[in-house]
N, C-alpha and C positions, 0 to 999 in steps of 0.2 A: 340304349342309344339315345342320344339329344338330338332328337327332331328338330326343324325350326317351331311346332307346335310347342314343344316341350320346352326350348328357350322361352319363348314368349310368357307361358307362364312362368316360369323361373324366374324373367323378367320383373315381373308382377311380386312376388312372393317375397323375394330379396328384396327389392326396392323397399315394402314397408314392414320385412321381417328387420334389416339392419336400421332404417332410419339413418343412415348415414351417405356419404357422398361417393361414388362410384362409378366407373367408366366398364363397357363389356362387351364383349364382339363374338359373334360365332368363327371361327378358320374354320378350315376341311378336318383338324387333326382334336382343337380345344374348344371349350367353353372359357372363354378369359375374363379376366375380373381383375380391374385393377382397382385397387382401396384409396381414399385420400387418406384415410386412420390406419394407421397398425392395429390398434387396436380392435376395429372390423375386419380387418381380415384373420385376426387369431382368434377371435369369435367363432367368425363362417368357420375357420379350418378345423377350428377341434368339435366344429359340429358333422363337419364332411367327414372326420376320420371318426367318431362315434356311430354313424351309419356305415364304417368303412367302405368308404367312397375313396379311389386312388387320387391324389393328387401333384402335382407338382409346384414349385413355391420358387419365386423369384423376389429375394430383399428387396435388392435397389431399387425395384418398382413397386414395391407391393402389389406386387401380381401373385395372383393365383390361377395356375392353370388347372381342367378339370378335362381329363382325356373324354370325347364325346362316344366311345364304344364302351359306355357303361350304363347298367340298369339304376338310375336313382327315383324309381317310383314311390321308394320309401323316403327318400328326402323331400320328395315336393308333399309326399302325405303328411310331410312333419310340420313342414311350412307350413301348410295350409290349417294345420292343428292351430300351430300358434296363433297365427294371424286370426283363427276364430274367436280364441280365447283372449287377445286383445280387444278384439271388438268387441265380444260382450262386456270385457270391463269399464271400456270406455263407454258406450251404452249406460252402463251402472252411472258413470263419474258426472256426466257433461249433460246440463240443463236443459239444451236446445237443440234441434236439427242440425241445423246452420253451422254450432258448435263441432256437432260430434262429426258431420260428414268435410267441416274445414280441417280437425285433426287427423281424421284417417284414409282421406282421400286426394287429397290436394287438390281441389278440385278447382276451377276457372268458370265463377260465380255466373249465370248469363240472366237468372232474374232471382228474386228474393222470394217472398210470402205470397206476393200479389196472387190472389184467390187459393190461397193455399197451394200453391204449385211452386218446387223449386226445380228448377233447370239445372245443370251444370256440365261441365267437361270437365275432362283429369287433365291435368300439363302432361304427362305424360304415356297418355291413354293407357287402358286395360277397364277400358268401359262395363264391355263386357264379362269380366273376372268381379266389378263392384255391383253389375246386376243381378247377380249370382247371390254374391252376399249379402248383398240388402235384402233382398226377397227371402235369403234362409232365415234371417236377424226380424222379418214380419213387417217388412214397408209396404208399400203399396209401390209400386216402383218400373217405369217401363223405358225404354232407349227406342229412342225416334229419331233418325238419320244421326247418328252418333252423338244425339245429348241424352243425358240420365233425367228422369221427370220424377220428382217425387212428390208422391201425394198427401197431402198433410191439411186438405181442407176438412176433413171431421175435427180435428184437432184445432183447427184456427176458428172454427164456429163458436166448438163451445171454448173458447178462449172469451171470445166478442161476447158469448152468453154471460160469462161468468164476470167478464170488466165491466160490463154498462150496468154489472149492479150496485160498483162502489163512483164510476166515472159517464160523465156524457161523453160516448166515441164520437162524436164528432170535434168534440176538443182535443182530440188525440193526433199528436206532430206528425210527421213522414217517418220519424223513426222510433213511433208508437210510445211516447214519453206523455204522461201527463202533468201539467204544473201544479205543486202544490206549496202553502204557505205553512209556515213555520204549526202552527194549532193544529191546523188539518191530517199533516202526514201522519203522526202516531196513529191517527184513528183510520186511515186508508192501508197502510200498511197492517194495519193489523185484520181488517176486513178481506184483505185480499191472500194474507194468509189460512185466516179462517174456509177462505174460496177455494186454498191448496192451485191459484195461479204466481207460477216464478215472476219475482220481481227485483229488481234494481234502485235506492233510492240514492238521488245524489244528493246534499244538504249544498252544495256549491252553489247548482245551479236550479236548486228546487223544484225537481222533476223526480217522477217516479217514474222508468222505465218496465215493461211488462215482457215476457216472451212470449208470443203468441204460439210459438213455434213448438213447447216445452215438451223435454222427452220422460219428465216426470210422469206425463200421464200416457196410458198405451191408443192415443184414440187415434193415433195415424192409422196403426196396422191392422190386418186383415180380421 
């Protein structure tokens, strides 16, 4: 049976299992789903009838209905598979915090780094479903009247430790860039690899950007 508990994560699940655009409403009778893509709803469908899950299919809308007197505990176990198994990869892929939690969360930014703390909301809540996940995935991580807190000041220390050995932090911009001249960079750049801290050089505007934030090293989590 589809609870309203059990839409809600369904919610959750579909939202960043499809990646794509979608409208859904509970009635008394379906679970509805209407796709902007064709292409996502023949996804979902041949994954609903792989679990054989009953369905009903309306073209001209791309609607898919999903009779709500049905047991889909194995579907949302499947979801939730996936969805782990992407975020470890992106984990694997993505340099920084800020990076990994802007790809997999959509989150609605409310502060950055400042002392190692990032704040954020979902656009479309399920707070509680990403506190879950970060905490299995090893953050530090708490929800305080419906914002996500994430702890990353071990991580931003020895960040600061490991830059003030190639740069003076107090020369360092509001969006942690330091300037360097043409002679200089090879040999900061290579220092700071040697430090294994992620960096950015841009020859444009002759800054080296830093991420304090870096998911290369595990010092956020537990």
């Amino acid at each position: 049976m589809i609870s309203d508990t059990i839409f809600s994560e369904l919610e959750y699940y579909i939202r960043y299992g499809l990646n794509g655009g979608y409208k859904s409403r509970l009635t008394d009778e379906f679970y509805e789903i209407e796709f902007e893509s064709s292409l996502y709803r023949e996804y979902f469908k041949k994954l609903l009838e792989k679990e054989r899950i009953f369905i009903k299919l309306l073209k001209e809308q791309n609607l898919l209905l999903i009779p709500r007197n049905q047991n889909i505990t194995r579907l949302l176990d499947l979801l939730k598979l996936q969805r782990k198994n992407d975020l470890k990869e992106s984990l694997e892929y993505h340099s920084s915090v800020i990076e990994f939690l802007s790809r997999n969360f959509q989150p609605i930014l409310t502060s950055g780094r400042e002392k190692g703390i990032i704040k954020f909301k979902m656009i479309d809540g399920g707070e509680e479903y990403a506190l879950n996940e970060l905490k299995e995935l090893g953050f530090r991580i708490s929800l305080e009247n419906g914002i996500l807190l994430v702890d990353i000041s071990d991580t931003v220390k020895e960040m600061f430790k490991r830059i003030s050995k190639v740069f003076d932090i107090e020369k360092m911009s509001p969006y942690y860039a330091f300037f360097v001249n043409l002679n200089e960079a090879g040999e900061k750049c290579k220092m700071l690899d040697e430090l294994e801290v992620p960096y950015k050089y841009s020859k444009v505007h002759n800054e080296i950007y830093v991420d304090l934030d870096s998911l290369k090293h595990v010092l956020f989590k537990n």
